[in-house]
C-alpha positions in Angstrom: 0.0 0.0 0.0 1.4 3.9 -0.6 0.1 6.7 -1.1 -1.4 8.1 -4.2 -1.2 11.8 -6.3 -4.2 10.6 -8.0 -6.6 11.1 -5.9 -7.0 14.5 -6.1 -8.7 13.8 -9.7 -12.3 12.1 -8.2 -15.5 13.9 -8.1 -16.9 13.3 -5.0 -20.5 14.5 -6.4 -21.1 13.0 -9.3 -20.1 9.6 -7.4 -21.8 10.2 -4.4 -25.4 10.7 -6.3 -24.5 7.7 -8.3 -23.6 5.4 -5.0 -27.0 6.9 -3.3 -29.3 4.3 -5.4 -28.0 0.7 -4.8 -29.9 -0.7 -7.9 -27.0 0.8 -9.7 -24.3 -1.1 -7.8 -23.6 -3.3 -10.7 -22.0 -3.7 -13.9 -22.7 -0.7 -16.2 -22.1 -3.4 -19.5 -23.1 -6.7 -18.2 -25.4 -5.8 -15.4 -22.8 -8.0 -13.1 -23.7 -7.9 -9.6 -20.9 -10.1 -8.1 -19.1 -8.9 -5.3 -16.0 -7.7 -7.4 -17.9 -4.6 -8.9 -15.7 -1.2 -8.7 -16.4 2.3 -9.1 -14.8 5.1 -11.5 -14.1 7.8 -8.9 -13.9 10.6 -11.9 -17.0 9.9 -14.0 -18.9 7.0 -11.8 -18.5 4.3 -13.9 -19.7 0.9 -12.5 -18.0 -2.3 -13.8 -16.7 -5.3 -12.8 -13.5 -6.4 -11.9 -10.3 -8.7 -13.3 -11.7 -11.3 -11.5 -14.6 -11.3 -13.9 -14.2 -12.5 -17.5 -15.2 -9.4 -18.9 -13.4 -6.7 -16.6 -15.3 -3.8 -17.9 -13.7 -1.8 -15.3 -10.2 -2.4 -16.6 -11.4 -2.1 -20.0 -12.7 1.9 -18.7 -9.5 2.5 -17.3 -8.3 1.8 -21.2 -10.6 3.6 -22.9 -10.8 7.3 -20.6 -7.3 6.9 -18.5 -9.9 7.6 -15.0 -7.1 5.1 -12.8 -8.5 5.5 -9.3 -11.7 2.9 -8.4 -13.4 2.0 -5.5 -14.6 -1.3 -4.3 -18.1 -1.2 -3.5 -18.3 -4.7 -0.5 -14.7 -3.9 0.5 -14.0 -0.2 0.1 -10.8 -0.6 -1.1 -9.1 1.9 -3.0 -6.8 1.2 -6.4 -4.8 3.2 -8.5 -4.6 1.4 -12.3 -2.2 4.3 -12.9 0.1 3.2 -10.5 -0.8 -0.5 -9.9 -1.0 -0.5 -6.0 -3.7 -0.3 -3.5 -4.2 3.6 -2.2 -4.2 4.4 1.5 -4.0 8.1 1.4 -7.4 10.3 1.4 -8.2 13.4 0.0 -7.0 16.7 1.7 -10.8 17.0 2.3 -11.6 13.2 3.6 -13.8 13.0 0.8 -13.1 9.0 -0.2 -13.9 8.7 3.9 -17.0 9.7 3.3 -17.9 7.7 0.2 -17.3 4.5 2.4 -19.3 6.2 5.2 -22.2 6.4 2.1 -21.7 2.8 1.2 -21.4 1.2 5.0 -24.7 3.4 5.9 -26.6 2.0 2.7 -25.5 -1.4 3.2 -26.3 -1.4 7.2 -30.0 0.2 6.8 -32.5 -0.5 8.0 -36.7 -0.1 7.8 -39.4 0.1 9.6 -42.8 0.8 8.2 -45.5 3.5 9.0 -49.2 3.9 8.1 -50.8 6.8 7.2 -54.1 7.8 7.8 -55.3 6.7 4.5 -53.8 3.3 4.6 -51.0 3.5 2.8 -47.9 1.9 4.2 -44.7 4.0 3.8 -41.3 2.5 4.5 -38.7 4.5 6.4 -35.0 4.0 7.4 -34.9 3.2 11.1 -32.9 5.4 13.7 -30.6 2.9 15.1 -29.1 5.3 17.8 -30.9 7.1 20.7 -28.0 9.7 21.9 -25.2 9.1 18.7 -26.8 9.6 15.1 -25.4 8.6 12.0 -23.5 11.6 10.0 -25.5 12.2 7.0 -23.9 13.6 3.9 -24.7 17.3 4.4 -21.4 17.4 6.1 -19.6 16.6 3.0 -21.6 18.6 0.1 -19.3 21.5 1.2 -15.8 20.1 2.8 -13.9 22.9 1.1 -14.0 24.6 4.6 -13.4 22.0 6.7 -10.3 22.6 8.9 -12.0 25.9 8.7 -15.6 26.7 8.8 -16.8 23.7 9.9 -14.4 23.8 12.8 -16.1 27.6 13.7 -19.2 26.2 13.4 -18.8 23.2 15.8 -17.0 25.7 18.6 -18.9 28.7 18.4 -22.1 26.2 19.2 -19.8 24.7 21.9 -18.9 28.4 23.2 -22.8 28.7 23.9 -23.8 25.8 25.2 -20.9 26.7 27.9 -21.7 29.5 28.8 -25.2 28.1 29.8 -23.6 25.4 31.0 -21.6 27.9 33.6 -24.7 30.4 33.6 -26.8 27.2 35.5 -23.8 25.6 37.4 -23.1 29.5 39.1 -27.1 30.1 40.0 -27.5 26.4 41.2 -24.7 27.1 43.4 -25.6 30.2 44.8 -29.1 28.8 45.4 -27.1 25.9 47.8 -25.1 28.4 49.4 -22.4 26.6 48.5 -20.7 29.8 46.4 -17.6 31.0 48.3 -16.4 34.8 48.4 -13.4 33.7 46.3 -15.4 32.2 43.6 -17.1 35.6 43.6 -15.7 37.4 40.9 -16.1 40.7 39.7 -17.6 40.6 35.5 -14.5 41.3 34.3 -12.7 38.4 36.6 -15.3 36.1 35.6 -14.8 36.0 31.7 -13.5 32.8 30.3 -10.2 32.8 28.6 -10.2 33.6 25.0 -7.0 30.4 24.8 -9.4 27.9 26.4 -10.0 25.4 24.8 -13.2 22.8 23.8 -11.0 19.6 25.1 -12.7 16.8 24.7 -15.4 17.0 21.6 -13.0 16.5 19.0 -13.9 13.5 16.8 -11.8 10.6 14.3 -13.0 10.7 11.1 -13.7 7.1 9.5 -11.5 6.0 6.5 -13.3 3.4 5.9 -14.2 0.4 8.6 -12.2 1.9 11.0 -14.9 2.4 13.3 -13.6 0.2 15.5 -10.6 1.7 15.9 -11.8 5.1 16.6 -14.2 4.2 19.6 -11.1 2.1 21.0 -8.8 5.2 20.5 -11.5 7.4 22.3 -11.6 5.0 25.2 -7.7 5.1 25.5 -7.5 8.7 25.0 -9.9 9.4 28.1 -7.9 7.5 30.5 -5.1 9.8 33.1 -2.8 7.4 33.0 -2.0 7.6 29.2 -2.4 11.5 29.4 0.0 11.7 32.0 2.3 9.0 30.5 2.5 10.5 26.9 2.7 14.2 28.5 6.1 13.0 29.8 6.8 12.7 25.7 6.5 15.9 23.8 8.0 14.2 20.7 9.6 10.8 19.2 12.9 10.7 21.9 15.8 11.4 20.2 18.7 8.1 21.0 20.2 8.3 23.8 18.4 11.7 25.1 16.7 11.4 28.9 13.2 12.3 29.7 14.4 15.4 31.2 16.7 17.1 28.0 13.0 16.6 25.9 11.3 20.2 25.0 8.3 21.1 26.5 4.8 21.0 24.5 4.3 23.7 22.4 1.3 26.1 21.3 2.7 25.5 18.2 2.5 21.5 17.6 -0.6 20.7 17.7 -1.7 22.7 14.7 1.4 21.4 12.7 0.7 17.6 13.7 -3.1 18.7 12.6 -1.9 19.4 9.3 0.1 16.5 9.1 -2.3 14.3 10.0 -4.6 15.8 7.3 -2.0 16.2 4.3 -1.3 13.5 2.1 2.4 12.7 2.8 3.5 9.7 3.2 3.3 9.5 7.3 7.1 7.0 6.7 8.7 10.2 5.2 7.7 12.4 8.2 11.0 12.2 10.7 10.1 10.4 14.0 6.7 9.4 12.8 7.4 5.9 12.0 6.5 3.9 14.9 2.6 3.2 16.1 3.6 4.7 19.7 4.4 7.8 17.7 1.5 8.2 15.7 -0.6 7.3 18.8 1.5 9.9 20.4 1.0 12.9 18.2 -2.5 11.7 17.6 -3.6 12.3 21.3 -1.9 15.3 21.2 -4.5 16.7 18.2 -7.6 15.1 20.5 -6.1 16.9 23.9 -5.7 20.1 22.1 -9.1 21.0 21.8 -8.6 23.1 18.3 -10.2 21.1 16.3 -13.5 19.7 15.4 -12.3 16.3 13.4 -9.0 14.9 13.0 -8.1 12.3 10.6 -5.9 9.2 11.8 -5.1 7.9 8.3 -1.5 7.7 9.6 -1.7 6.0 12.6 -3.9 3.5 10.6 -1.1 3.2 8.2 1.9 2.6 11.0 -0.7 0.1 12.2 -1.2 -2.1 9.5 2.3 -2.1 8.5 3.2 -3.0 12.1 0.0 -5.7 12.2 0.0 -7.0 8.3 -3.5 -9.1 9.5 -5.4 -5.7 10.0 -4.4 -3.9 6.8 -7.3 -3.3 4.2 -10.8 -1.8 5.1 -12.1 -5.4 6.4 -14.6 -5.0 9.4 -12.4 -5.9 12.7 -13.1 -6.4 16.3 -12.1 -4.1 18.7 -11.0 -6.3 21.3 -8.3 -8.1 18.6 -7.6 -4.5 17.9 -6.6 -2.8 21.5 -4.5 -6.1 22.3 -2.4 -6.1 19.1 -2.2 -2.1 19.6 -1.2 -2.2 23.3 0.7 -5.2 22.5 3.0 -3.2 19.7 3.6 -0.1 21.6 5.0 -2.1 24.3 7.4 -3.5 22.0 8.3 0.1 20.5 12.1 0.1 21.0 12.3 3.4 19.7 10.6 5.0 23.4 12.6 4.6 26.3 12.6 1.4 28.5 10.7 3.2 31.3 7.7 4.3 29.6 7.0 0.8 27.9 7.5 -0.6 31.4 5.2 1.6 33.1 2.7 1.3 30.1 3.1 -2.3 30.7 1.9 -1.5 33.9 -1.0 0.4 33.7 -2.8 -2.6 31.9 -1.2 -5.7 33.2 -3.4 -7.6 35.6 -1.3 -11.2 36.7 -4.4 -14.3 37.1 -3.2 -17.0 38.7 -5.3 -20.7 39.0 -5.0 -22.6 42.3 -6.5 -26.2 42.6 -7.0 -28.2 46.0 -7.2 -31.9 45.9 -9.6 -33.5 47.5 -7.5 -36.4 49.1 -4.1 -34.9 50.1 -5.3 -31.2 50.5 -2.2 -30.6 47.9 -2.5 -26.5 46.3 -1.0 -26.1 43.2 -0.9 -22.9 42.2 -0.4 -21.8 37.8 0.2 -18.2 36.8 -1.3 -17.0 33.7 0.6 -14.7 31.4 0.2 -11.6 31.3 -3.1 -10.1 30.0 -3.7 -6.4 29.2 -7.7 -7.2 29.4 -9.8 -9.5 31.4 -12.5 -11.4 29.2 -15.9 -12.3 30.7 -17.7 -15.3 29.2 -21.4 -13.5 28.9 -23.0 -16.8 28.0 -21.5 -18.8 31.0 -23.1 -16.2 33.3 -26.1 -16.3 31.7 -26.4 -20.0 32.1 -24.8 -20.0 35.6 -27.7 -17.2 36.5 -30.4 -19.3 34.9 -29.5 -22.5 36.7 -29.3 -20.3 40.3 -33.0 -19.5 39.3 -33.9 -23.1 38.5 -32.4 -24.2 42.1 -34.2 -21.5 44.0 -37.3 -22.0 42.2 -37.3 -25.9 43.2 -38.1 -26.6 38.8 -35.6 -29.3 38.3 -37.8 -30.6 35.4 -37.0 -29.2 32.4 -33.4 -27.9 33.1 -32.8 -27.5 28.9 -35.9 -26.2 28.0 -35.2 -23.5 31.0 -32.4 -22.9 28.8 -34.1 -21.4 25.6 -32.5 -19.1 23.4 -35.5 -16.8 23.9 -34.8 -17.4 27.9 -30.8 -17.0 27.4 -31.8 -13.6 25.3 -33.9 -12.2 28.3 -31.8 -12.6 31.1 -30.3 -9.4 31.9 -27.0 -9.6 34.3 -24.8 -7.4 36.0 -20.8 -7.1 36.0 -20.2 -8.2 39.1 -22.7 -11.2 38.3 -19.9 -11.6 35.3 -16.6 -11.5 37.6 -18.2 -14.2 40.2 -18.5 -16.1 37.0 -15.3 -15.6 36.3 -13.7 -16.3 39.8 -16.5 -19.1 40.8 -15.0 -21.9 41.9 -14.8 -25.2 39.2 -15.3 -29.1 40.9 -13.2 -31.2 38.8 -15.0 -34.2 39.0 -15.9 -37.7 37.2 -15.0 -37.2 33.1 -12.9 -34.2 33.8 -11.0 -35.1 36.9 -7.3 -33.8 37.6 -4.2 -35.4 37.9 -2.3 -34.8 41.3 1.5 -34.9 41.2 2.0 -34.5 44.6 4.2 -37.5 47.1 0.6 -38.9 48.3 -1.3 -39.2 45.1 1.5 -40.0 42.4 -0.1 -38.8 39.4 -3.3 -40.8 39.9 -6.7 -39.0 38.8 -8.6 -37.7 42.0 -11.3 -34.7 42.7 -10.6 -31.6 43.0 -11.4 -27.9 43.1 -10.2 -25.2 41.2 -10.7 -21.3 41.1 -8.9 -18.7 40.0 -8.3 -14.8 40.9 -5.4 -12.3 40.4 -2.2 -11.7 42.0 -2.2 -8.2 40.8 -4.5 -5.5 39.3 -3.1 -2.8 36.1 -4.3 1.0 37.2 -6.7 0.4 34.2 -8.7 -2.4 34.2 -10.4 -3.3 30.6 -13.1 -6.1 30.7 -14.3 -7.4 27.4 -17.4 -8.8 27.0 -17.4 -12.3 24.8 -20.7 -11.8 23.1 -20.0 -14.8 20.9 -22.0 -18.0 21.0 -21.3 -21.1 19.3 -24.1 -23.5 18.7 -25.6 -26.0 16.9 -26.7 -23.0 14.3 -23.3 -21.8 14.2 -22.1 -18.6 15.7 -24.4 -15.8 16.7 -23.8 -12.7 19.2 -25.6 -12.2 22.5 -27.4 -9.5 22.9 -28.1 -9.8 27.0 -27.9 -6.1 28.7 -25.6 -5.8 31.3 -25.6 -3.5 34.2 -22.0 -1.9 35.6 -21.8 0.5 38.2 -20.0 4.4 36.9 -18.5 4.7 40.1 -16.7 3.0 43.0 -16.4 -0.6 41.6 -14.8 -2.6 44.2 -12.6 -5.4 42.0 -11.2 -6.5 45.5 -12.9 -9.5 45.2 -11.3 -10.5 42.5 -7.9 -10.3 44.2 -6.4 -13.0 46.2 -5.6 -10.9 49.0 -9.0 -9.2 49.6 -8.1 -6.8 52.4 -6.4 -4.3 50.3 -9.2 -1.9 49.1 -9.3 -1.6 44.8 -12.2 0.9 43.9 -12.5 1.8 40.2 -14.3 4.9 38.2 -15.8 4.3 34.6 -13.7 6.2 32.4 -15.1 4.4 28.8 -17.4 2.2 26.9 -16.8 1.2 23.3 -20.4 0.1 22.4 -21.0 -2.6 19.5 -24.3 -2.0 17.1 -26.0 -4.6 14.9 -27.0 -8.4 15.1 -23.8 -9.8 14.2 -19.9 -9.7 16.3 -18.5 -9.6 12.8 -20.3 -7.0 11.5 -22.2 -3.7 12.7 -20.7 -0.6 13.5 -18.7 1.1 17.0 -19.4 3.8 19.2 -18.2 5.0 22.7 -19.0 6.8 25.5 -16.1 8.5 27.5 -15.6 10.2 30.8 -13.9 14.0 29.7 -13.0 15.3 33.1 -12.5 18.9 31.7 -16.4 18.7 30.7 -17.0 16.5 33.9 -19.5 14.5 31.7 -19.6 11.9 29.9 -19.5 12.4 26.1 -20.9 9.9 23.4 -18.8 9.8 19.9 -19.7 8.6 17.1 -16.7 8.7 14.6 -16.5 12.4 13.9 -19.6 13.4 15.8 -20.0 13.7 19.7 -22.5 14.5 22.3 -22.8 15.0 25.7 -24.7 12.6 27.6 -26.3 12.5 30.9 -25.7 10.0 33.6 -29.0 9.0 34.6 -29.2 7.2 30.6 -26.6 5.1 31.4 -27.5 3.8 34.9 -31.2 3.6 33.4 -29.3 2.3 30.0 -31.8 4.6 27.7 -28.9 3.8 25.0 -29.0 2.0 21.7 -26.0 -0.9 21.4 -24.1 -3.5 23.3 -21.6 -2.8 25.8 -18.4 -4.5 24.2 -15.2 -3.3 26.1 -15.2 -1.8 29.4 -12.4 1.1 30.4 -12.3 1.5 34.2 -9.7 3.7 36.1 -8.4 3.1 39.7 -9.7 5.9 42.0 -7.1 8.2 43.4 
């Protein structure tokens, strides 16, 4: 993959009118409708692919020299001028937003209305309650993007703060609780004209890389990386301390804006080439608060040249994706030992497995390794739930049919109900007994009992929730609810020395939408402590949301991946 001067040729209009009717997703010659069908970027031509015995889309390459096309299932980008796949957008994101156009046509869905005359008229569904999908009037005019559109989005926010500060200044006076220092004069009182909106800047979508952004949101929010990457201004120089590094400038975060947004190639830029430093400079663009949208074509592209499985614009999961990232930067040899150590630590959580046998009393104690997030089998605690309620219930009958998929749908959990799933203890008895090794047993096959907890806790905690299901009709997603406290979650439980106190604070959600794990789309929700709200994104949109939806969960999609934060 490189990047491509061609792109600066499409026509974003005339193919985004032509992509808006999907009867016209196929072959302009042969009315081909297989799944390699491309699209002209320059005129909209339709045709199918060298895969195809006709390869009409080759053959209009030929004929009108128009070399860059677009897959319409896989949103890849090719140049026939240069013969190469294309990673680079244009300076205006507009080849973004073409696969935004296709993913949102091919996700819709309808839902029908009647009028009063009988007539039934079919609508697309809203499949968000707080996080709507973009529509296209943010990119009929993208010429002012970095610009307009970035005044727009903070003279709103500028408003909104004021009566934000208006309310929180007469609510407190009301209570009393106003002190005479708080009590400015007017003049005293007015907002600085360098503050910033920190916090409602959004990732544009290149194409499938939804997933990545809600991750990146979620990581982004947590103090731990903002304080550990603060202690970075820039890719370290060999051999050069923490303390010879210069200090953040005013200055950087507009130039890494507009290197993030140009269409260099991101291994040209000096110090850039590593996924730490994209991640780096990329965070630094979100902290800044300057900006309504930022592209992260390049950390995308250090990414999938430092993880070849994740490069193309294939749908991935987001769990594969923040273990390979976290995994990679700790392996960054171009950052100092310390900082990958103490990254290493903010995640790392050490489970261990200890198992008593039943006839010499023998513990044996295994250490996983290392795990930067803690999975929780959601169907295992639905079934472990549904039993509990069988046993107290005395219906012992029809233990199966209690076990429905309509039944195993219903049952809504909490996360502790997941984590005393997870540290439950197991009785290894009759088919899957365990082999003691100790003086008295001598490897014979006895009972025993085996349960597992953790030796230590990371200062973030990240629990991923396995919605995956494998059954006689193959694999399907769960779509159980579950409940998880915002505040104060004791994980002391899960520790093997109880008595020392562990209470954790929400900080993110990365929320997954649609039927199917493989498939969908990503959101998150994310604690912004300058805001001291939670803030719902949404690729490049965001929106402040209110507590009391979250506890009541008045939100649309499934809680995937869960960021908490120790409490200081």
């Amino acid at each position: 993959m490189s990047t491509c001067p061609h792109v600066s040729s499409i026509d974003y209009q005339v193919v985004s009118r032509k992509l808006s009717d999907p009867s016209t997703w196929t072959c302009d010659q042969c009315s081909s409708n297989t799944e390699s069908v491309w699209v002209c970027l320059q005129c909209a031509h339709i045709g199918c692919g060298r895969t195809c015995r006709q390869k009409h889309a080759k053959k209009h390459f030929d004929a009108s020299c128009h070399p860059v096309v677009l897959h319409i299932n896989q949103k890849m980008l090719f140049c026939y001028q240069c013969e190469d796949w294309i990673l680079n957008d244009t300076q205006f994101g507009e080849i973004g937003l073409l696969r935004e156009q296709l993913n949102r046509l091919q996700n819709q869905r309808f839902e029908c209305s009647q009028t009063r005359s009988g007539s039934v008229i079919r609508g697309p569904l809203k499949q968000f309650k707080f996080v709507e999908r973009k529509d296209d009037r943010v990119g009929h005019e993208r010429t002012g993007f970095s610009g307009e559109f970035t005044a727009k989005r903070f003279y709103t926010l500028s408003l909104l703060k004021k009566c934000i500060a208006a309310w929180k200044t007469f609510v407190a006076e009301q209570a009393g609780e106003l002190s005479q220092r708080t009590k400015q004069s007017p003049g005293e009182g007015k907002p600085s004209p360098a503050r910033r909106f920190v916090g409602r800047t959004g990732l544009r979508n290149i194409g499938n890389t939804c997933y990545q952004n809600a991750t990146l949101m979620c990581l982004s929010a947590l103090g731990a990386i903002r304080q550990l990457l603060s202690l970075q201004p820039d890719p370290p120089p060999p051999g050069q301390g923490l303390a010879k590094r210069p200090r953040l400038g005013r200055r950087i975060s507009e130039e890494l804006y507009e290197e993030a947004n140009s269409r260099r190639d991101p291994s040209k830029i000096e110090g850039s080439s590593t996924v730490l430093a994209q991640l780096h400079r990329l965070f630094r663009v979100l902290w800044s608060g300057k900006w309504a949208g930022v592209s992260p074509a390049f950390f995308v592209k250090s990414f999938m040249m430092a993880v070849p499985s994740f490069q193309g614009y294939v749908q991935h999961d987001a769990h594969e994706f923040l273990t390979e990232l976290l995994d990679v930067v700790q392996r960054d040899i171009a950052y100092p030992v310390e900082v990958r150590t103490i990254l290493s630590r903010v995640f790392t959580s050490v489970q261990q497995s200890a198992t008593r046998c039943h006839v010499c009393n023998n513990v044996s104690k295994y250490t996983f390794p290392d795990a930067t997030c803690i999975t929780l089998d959601l169907s295992a605690t639905v079934e472990r739930l549904q039993q509990t309620n069988a046993e107290s219930s005395g219906d012992r009958r029809y233990p199966r049919r209690r076990s429905s998929l309509y039944a195993t749908q219903n049952q809504a959990c909490t996360l502790m109900d997941c984590l005393d799933a997870l540290i439950a203890p197991v009785e290894l008895t009759n088919g899957s007994q365990y082999r003691c090794v100790s003086a008295s047993c001598k490897g014979q096959l006895v009972n025993a009992t085996k349960q597992d907890s953790f030796e230590r806790l990371g200062q973030c905690v990240v629990f991923h929730i396995n919605r995956t299901k494998w059954d006689s009709q193959g694999k399907r997603k769960i779509m159980n609810k579950v409940e998880f406290p915002l505040r104060n979650l004791d994980l002391s439980v899960l520790l093997s020395d109880r008595s020392i106190p562990r209470r954790y604070h929400l900080r993110g959600i990365v929320l997954h939408h649609g039927p199917d794990i493989d498939q969908g789309h990503y959101t998150s929700v994310c604690f912004i402590d300058s805001l001291s709200t939670f803030v719902a994104y949404n690729d490049l949109s965001s929106e402040t949301v209110i507590e009391q939806d979250l506890v009541e969960e008045r939100y649309d999609g499934n809680p995937y991946l869960l960021f908490y934060e120790i409490s200081s």
